[in-house]
KOLKOL-929770 format. One record per atom (N, C-alpha, C): atom name; residue number from 1; residue in one letter; x negated, y, z. Coordinates in steps of 0.2 Angstrom, whole numbers, padded with zeros to 4 digits. Example, Ala and Ser with C-alpha at 12.3 -4.5 7.8 and 13.67 -1.06 7.14 Angstrom:
+-------+-----+--------+-------+-------+-------+
! atome ! num ! residu !    xx !    yy !    zz !
+-------+-----+--------+-------+-------+-------+
!     N !   1 !      a ! -0066 ! -0028 !  0039 !
!    CA !   1 !      a ! -0062 ! -0022 !  0039 !
!     C !   1 !      a ! -0066 ! -0016 !  0039 !
!     N !   2 !      s ! -0064 ! -0011 !  0035 !
!    CA !   2 !      s ! -0068 ! -0005 !  0036 !
!     C !   2 !      s ! -0064 !  0000 !  0039 !
+-------+-----+--------+-------+-------+-------+
END
This chain:
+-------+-----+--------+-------+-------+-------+
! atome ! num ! residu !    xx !    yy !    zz !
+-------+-----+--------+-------+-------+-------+
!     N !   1 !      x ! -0004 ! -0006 !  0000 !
!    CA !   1 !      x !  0000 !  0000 !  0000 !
!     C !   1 !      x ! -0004 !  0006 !  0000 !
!     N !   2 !      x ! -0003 !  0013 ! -0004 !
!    CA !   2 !      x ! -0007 !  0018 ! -0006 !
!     C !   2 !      x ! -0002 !  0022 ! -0003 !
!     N !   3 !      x ! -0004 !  0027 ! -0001 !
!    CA !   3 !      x ! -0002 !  0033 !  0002 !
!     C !   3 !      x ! -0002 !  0038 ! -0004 !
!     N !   4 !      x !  0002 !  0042 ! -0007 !
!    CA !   4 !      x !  0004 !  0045 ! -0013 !
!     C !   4 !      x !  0005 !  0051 ! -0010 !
!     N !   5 !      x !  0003 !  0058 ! -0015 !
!    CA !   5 !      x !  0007 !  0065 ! -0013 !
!     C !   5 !      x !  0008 !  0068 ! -0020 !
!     N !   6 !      x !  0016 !  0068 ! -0019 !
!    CA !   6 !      x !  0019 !  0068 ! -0026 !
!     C !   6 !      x !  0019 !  0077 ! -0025 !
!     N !   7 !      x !  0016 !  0081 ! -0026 !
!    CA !   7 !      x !  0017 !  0091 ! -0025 !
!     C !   7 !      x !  0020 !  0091 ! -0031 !
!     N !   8 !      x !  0025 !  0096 ! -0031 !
!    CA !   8 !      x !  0028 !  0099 ! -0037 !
!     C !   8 !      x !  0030 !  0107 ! -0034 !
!     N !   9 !      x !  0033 !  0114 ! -0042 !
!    CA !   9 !      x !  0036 !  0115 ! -0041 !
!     C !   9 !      x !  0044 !  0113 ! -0046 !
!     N !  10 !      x !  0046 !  0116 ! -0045 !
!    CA !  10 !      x !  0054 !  0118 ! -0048 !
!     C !  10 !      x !  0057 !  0124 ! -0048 !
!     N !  11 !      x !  0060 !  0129 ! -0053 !
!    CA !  11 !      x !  0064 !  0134 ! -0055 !
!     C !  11 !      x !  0072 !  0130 ! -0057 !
!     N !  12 !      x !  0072 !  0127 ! -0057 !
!    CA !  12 !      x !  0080 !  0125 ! -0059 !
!     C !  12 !      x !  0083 !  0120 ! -0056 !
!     N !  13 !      x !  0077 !  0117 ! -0054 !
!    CA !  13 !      x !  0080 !  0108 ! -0052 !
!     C !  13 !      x !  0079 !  0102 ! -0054 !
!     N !  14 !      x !  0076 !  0104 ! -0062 !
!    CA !  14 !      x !  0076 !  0096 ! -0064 !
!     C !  14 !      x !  0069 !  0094 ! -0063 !
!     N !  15 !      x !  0064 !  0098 ! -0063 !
!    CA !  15 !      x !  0056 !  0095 ! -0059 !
!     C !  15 !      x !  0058 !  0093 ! -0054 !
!     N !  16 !      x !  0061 !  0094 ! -0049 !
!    CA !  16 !      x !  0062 !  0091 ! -0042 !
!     C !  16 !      x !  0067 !  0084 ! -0043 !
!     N !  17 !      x !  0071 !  0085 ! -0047 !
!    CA !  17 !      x !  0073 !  0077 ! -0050 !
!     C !  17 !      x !  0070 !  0073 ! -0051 !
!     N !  18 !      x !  0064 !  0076 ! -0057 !
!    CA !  18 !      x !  0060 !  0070 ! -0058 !
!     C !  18 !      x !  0053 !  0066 ! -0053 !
!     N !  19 !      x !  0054 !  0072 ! -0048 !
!    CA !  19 !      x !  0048 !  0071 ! -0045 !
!     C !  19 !      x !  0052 !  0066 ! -0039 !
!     N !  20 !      x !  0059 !  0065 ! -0036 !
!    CA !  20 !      x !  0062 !  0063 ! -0032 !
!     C !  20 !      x !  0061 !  0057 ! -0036 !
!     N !  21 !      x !  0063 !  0056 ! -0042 !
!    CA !  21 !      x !  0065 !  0048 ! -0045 !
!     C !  21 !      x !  0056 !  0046 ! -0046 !
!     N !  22 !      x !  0052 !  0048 ! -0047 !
!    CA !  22 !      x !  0046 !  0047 ! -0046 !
!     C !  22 !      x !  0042 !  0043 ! -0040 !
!     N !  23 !      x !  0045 !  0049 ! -0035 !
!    CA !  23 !      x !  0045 !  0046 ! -0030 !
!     C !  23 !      x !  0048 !  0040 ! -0025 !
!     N !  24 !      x !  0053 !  0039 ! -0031 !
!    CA !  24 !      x !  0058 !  0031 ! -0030 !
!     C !  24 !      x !  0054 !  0025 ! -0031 !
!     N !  25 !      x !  0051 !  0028 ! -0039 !
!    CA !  25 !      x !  0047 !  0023 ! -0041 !
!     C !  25 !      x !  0042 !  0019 ! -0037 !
!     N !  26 !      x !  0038 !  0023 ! -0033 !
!    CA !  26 !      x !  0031 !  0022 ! -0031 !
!     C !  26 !      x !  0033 !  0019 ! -0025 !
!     N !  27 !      x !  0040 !  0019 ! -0021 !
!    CA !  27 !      x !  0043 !  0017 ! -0016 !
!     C !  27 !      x !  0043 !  0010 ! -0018 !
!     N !  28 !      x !  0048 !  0008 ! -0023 !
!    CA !  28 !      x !  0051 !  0003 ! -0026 !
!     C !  28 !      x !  0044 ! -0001 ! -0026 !
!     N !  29 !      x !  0038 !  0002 ! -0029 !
!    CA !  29 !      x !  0032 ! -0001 ! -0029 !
!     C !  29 !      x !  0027 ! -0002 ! -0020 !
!     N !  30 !      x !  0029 !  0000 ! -0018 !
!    CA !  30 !      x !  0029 ! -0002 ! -0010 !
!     C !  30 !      x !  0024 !  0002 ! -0006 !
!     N !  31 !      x !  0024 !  0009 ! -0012 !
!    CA !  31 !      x !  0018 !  0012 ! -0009 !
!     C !  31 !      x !  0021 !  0017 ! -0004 !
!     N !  32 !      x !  0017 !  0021 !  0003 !
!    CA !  32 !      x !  0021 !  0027 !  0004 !
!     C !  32 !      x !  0019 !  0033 !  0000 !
!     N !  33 !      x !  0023 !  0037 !  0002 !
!    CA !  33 !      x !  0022 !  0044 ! -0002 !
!     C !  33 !      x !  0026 !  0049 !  0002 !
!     N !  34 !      x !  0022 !  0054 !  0001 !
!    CA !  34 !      x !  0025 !  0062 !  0004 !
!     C !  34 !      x !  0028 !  0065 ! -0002 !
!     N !  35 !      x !  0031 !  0067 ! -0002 !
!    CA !  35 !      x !  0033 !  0072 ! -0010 !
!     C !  35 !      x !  0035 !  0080 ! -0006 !
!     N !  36 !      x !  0032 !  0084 ! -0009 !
!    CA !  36 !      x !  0032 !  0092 ! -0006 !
!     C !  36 !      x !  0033 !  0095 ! -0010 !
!     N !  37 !      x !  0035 !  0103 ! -0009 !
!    CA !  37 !      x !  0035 !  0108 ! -0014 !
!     C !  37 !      x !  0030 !  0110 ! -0013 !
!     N !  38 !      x !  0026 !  0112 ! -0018 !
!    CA !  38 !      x !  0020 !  0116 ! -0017 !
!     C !  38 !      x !  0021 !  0124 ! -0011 !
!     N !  39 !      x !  0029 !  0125 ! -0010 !
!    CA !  39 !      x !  0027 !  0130 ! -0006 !
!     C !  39 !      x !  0024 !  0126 !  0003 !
!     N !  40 !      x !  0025 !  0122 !  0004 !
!    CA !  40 !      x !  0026 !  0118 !  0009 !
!     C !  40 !      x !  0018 !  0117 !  0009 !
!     N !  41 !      x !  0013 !  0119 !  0006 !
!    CA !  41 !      x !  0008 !  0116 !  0005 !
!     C !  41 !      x !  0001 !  0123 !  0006 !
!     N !  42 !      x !  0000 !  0126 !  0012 !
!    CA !  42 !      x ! -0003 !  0132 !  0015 !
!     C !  42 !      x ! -0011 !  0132 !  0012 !
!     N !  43 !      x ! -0014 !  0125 !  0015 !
!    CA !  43 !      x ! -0021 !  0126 !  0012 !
!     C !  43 !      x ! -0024 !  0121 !  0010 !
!     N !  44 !      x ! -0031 !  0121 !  0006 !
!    CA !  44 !      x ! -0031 !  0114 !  0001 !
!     C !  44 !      x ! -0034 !  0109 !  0007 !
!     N !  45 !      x ! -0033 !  0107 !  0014 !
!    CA !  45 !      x ! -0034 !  0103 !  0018 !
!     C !  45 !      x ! -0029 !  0098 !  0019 !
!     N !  46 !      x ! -0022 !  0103 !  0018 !
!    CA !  46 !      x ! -0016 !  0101 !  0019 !
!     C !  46 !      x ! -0015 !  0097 !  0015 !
!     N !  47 !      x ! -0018 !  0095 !  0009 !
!    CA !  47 !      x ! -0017 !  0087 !  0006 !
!     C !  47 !      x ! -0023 !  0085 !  0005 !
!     N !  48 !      x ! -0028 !  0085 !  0009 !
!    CA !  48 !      x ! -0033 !  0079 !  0010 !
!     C !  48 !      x ! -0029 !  0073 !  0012 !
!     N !  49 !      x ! -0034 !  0067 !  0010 !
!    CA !  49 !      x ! -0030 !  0061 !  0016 !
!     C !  49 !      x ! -0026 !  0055 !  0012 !
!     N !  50 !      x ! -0025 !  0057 !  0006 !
!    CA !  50 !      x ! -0022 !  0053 !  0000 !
!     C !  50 !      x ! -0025 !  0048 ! -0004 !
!     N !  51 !      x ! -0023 !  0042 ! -0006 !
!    CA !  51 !      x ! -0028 !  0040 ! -0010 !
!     C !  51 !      x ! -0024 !  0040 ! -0018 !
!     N !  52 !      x ! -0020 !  0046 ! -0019 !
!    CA !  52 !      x ! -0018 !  0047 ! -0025 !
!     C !  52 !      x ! -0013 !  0053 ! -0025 !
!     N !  53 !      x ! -0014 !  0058 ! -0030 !
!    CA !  53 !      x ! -0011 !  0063 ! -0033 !
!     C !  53 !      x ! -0008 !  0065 ! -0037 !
!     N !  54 !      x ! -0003 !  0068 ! -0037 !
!    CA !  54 !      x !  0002 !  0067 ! -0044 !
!     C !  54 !      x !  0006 !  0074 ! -0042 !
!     N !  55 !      x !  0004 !  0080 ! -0048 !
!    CA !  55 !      x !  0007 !  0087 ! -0047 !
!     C !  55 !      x !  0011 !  0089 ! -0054 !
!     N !  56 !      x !  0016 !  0090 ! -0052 !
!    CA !  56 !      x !  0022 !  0092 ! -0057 !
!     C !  56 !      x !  0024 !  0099 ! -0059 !
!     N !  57 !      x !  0027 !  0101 ! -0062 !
!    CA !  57 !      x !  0029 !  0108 ! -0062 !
!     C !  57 !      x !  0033 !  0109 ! -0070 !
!     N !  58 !      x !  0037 !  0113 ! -0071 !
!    CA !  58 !      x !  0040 !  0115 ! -0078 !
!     C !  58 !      x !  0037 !  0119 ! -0082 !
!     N !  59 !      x !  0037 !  0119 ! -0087 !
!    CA !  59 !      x !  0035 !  0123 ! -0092 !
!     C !  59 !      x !  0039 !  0128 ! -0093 !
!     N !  60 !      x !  0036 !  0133 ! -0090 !
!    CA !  60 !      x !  0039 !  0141 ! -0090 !
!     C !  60 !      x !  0037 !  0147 ! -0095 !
!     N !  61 !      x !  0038 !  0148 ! -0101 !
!    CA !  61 !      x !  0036 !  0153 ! -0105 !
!     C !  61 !      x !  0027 !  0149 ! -0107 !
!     N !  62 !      x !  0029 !  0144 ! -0110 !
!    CA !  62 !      x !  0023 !  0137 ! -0113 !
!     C !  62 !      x !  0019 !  0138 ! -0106 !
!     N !  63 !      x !  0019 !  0138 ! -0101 !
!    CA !  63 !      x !  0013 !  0140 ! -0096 !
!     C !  63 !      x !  0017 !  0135 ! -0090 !
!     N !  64 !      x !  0010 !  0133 ! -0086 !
!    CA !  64 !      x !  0015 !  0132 ! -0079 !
!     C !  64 !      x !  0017 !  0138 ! -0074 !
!     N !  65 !      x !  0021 !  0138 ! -0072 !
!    CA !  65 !      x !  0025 !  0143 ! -0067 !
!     C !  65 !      x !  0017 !  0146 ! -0064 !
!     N !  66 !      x !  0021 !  0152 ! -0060 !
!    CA !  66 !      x !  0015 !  0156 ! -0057 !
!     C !  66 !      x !  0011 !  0152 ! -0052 !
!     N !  67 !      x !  0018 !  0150 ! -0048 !
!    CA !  67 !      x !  0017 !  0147 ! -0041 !
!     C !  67 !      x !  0013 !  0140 ! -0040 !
!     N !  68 !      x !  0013 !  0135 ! -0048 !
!    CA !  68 !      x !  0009 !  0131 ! -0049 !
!     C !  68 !      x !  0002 !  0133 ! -0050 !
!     N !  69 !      x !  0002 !  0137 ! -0054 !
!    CA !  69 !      x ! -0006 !  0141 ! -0055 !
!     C !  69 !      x ! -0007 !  0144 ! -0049 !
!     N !  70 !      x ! -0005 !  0146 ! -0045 !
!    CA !  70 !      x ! -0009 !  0148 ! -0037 !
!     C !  70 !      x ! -0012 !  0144 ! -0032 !
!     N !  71 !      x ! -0005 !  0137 ! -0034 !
!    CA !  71 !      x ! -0007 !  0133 ! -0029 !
!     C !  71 !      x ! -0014 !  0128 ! -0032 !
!     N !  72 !      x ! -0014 !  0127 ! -0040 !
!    CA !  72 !      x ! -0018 !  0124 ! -0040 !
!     C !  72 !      x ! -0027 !  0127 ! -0039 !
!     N !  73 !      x ! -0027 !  0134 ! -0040 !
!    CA !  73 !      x ! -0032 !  0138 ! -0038 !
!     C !  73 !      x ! -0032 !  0136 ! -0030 !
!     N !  74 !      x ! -0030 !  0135 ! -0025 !
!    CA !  74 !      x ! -0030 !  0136 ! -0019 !
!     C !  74 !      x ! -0032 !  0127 ! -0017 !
!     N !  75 !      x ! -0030 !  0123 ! -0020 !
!    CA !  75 !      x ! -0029 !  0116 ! -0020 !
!     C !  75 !      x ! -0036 !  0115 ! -0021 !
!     N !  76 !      x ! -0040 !  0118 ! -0025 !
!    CA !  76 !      x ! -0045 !  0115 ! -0029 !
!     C !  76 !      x ! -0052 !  0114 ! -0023 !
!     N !  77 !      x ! -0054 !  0108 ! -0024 !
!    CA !  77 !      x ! -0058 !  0106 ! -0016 !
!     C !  77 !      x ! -0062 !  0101 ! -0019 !
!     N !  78 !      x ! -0067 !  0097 ! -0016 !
!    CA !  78 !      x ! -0070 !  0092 ! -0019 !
!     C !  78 !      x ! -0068 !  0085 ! -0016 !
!     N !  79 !      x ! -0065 !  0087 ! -0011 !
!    CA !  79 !      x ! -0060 !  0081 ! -0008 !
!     C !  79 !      x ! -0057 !  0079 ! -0011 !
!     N !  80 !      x ! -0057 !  0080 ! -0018 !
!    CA !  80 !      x ! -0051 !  0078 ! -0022 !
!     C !  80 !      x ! -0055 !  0075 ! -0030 !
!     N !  81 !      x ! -0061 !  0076 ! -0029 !
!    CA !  81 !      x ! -0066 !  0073 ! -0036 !
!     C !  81 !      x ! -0066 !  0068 ! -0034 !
!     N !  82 !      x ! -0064 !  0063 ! -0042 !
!    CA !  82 !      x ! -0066 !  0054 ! -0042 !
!     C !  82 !      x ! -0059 !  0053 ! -0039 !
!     N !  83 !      x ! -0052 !  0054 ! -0037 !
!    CA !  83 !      x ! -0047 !  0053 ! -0033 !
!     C !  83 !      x ! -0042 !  0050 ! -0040 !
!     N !  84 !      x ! -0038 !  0048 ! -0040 !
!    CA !  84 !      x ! -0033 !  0045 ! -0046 !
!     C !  84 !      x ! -0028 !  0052 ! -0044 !
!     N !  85 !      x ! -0025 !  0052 ! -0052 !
!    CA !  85 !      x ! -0021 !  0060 ! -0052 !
!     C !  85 !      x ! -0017 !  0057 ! -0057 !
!     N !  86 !      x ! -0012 !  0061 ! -0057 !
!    CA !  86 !      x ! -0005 !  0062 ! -0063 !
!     C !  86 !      x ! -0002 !  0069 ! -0063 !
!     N !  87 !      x !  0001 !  0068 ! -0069 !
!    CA !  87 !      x !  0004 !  0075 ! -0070 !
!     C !  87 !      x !  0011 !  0073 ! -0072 !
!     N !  88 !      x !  0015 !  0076 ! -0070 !
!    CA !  88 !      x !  0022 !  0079 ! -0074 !
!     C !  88 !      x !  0025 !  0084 ! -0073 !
!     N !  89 !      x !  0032 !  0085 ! -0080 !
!    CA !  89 !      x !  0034 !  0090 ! -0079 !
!     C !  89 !      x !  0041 !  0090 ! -0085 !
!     N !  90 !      x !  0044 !  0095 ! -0083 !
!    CA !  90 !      x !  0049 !  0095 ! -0086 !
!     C !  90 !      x !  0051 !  0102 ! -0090 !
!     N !  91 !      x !  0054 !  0101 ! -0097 !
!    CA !  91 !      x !  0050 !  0107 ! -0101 !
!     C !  91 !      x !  0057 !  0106 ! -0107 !
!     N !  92 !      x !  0058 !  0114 ! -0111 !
!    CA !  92 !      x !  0063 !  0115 ! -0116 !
!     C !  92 !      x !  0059 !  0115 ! -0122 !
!     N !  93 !      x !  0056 !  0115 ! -0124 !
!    CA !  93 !      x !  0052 !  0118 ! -0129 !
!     C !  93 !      x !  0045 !  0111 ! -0131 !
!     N !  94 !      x !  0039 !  0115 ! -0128 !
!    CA !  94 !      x !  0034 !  0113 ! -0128 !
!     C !  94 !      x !  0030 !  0107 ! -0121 !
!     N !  95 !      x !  0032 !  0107 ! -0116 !
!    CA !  95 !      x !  0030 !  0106 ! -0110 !
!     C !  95 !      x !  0021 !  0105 ! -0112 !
!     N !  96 !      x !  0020 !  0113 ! -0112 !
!    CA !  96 !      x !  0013 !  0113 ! -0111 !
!     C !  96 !      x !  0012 !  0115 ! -0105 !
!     N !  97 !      x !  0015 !  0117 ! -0100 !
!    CA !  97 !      x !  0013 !  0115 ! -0092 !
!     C !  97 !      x !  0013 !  0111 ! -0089 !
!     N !  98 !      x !  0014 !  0103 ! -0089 !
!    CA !  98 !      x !  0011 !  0099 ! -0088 !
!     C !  98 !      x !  0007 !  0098 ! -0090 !
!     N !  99 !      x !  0005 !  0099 ! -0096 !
!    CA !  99 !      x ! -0003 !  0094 ! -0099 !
!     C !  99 !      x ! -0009 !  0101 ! -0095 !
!     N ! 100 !      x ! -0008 !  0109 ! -0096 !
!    CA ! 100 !      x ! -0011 !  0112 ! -0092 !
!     C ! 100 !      x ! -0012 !  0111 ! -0086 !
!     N ! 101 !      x ! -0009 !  0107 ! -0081 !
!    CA ! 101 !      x ! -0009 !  0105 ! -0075 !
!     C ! 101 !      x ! -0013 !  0099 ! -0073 !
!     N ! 102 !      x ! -0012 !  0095 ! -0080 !
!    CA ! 102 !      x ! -0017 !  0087 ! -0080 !
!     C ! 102 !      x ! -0025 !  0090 ! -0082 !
!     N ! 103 !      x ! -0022 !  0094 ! -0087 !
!    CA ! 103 !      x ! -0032 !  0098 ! -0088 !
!     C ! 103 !      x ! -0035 !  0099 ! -0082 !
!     N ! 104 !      x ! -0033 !  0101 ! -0078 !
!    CA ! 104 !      x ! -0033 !  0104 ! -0073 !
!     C ! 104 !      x ! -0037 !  0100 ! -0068 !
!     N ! 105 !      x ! -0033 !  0096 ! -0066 !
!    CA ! 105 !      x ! -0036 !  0091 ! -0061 !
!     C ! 105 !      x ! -0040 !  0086 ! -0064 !
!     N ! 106 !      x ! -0042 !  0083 ! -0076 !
!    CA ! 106 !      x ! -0046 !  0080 ! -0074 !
!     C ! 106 !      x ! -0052 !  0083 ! -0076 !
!     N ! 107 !      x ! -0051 !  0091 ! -0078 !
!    CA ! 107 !      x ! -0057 !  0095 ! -0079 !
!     C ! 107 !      x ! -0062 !  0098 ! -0073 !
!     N ! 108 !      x ! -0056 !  0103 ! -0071 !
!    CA ! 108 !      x ! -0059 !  0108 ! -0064 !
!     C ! 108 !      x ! -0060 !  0102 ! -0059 !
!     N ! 109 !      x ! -0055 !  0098 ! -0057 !
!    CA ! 109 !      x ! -0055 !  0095 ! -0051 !
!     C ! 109 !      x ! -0061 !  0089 ! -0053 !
!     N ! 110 !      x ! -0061 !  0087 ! -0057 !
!    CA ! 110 !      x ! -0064 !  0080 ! -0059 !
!     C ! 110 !      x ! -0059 !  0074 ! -0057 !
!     N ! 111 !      x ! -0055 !  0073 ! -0056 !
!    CA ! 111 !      x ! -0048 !  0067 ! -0054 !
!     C ! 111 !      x ! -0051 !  0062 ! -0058 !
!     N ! 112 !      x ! -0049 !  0055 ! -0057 !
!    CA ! 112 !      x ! -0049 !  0050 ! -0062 !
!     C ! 112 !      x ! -0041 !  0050 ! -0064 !
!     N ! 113 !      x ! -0040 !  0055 ! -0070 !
!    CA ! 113 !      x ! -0033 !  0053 ! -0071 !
!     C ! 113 !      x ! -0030 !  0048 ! -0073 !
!     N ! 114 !      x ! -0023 !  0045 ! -0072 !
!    CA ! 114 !      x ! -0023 !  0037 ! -0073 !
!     C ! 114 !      x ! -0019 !  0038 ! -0080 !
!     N ! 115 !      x ! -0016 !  0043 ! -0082 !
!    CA ! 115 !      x ! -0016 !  0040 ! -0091 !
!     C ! 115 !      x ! -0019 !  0046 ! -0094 !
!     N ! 116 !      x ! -0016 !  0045 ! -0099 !
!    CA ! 116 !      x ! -0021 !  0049 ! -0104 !
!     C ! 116 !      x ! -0019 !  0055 ! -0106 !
!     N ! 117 !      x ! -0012 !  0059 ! -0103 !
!    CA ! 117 !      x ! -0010 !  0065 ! -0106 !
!     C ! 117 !      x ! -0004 !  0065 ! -0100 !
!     N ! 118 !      x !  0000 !  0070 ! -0099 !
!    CA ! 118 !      x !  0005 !  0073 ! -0092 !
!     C ! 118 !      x !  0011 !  0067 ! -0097 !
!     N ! 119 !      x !  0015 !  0066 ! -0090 !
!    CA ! 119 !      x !  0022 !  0064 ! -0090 !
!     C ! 119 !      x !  0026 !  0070 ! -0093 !
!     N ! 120 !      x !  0030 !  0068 ! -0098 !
!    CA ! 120 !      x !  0033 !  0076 ! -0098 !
!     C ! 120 !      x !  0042 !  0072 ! -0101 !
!     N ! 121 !      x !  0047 !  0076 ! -0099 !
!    CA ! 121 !      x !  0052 !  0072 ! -0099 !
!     C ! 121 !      x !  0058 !  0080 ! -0101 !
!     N ! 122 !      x !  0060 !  0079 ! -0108 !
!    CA ! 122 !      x !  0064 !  0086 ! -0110 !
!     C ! 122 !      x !  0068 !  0088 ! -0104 !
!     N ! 123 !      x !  0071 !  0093 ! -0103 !
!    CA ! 123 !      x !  0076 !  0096 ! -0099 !
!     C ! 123 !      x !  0082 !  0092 ! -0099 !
!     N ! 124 !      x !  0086 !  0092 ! -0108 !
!    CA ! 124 !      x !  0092 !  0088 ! -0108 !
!     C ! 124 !      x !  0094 !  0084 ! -0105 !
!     N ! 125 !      x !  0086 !  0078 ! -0107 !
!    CA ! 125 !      x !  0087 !  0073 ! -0105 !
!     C ! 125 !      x !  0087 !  0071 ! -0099 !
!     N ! 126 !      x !  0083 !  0076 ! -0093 !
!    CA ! 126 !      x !  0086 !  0074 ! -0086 !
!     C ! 126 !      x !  0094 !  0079 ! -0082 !
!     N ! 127 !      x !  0097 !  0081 ! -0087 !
!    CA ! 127 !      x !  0102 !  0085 ! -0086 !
!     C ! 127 !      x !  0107 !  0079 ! -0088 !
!     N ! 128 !      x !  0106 !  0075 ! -0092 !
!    CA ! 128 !      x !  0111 !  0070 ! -0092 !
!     C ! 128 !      x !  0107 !  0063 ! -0091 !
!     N ! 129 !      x !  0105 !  0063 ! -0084 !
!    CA ! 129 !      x !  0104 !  0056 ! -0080 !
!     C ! 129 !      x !  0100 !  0051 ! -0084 !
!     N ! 130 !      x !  0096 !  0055 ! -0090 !
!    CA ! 130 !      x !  0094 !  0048 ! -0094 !
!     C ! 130 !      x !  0087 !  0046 ! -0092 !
!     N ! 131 !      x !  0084 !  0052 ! -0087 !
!    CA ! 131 !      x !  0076 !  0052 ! -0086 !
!     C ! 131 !      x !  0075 !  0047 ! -0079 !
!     N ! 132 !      x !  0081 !  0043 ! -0077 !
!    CA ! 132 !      x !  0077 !  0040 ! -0070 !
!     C ! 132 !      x !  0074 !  0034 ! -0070 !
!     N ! 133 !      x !  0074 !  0028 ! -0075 !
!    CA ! 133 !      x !  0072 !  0026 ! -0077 !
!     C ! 133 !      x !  0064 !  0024 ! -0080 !
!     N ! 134 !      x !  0066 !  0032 ! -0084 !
!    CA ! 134 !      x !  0056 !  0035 ! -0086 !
!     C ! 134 !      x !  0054 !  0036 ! -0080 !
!     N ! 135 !      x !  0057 !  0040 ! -0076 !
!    CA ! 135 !      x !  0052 !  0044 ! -0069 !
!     C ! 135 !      x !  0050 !  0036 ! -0065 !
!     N ! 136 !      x !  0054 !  0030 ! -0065 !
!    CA ! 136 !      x !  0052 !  0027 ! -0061 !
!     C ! 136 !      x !  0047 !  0021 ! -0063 !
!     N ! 137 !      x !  0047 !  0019 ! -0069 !
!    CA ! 137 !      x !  0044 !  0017 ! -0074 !
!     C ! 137 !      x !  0038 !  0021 ! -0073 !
!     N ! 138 !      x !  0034 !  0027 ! -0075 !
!    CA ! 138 !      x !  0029 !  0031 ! -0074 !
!     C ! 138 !      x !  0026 !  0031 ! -0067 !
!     N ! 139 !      x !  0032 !  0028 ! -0062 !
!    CA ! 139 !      x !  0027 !  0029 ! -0055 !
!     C ! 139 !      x !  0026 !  0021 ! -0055 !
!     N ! 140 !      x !  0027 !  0016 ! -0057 !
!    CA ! 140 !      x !  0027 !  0009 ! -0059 !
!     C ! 140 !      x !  0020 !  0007 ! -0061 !
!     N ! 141 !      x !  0019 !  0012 ! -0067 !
!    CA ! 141 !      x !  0015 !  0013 ! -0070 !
!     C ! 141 !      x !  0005 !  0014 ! -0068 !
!     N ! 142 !      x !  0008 !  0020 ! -0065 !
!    CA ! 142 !      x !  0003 !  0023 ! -0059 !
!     C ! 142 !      x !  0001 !  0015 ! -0055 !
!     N ! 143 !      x !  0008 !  0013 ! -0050 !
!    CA ! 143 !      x !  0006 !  0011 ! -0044 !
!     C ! 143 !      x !  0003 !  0005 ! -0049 !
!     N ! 144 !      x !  0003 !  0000 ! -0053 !
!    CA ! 144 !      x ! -0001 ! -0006 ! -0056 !
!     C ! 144 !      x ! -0009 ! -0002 ! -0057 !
!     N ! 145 !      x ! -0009 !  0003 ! -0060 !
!    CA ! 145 !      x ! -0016 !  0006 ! -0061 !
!     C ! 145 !      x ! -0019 !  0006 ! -0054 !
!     N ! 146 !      x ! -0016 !  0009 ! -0049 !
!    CA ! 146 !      x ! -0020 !  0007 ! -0042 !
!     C ! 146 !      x ! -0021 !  0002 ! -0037 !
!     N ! 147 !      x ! -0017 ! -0003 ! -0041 !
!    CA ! 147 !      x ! -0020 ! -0009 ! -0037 !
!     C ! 147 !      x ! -0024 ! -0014 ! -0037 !
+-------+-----+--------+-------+-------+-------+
END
């Protein structure tokens, strides 16, 4: 059993959807997991302690939200280099703020990312219930890669 910190933000809801059904996933896979809004998360010691990371956010004006780019500035530690990371996000258009968030942790941070590009999942489709499956499938996914 892995101790997981699923961090995200959300402006509408449906990131925190996906990040809850994610977090089903990882359950269902037998691991524990904290899942936090990034406002909930003060300083980058507040998530040492993990032996996996997974930060989510939407794609706001092709970019990640502000308050994901602050937090990722504040998170960035070496506690965190060589550590398994994932990304999602939920996005209308492009969802280039997940893949920006995945850059992120396997460039700056140095993570070992476990796939090869962010989870990303249209808006519609978790507006009409069709993404829970994906999100728990993707934490399915993760949890086999870590054990």
């Amino acid at each position: 059993m892995k101790k997981i910190l699923v961090a995200y933000d959300s402006k509408t809801g449906r990131t925190e959807k996906m990040a809850r059904l994610i977090v089903q996933g990882f359950q269902e896979a037998g691991h524990h997991v904290v899942d936090l809004h990034i406002s909930q998360i003060a300083v980058a010691s507040d998530i040492h302690g993990y032996d996996a990371y997974i930060f989510g956010c939407p794609t706001y004006f092709e970019q990640p939200t502000e308050q994901m780019k602050q937090f990722l500035i504040m998170a960035r530690s070496d506690a965190l280099k060589g550590k398994p990371g994932g990304s999602f996000g939920s996005y209308t258009h492009h969802g280039l703020g997940a893949q920006m968030v995945h850059d992120t942790m396997e460039r700056i941070y140095q993570m070992d990312m476990l796939f090869t590009g962010p989870f990303r999942v249209k808006d519609l489709i978790i507006d009409a219930d069709m993404a829970g499956q994906a999100c728990r499938d993707y934490a399915n996914g993760i949890s086999r890669q870590l054990n």
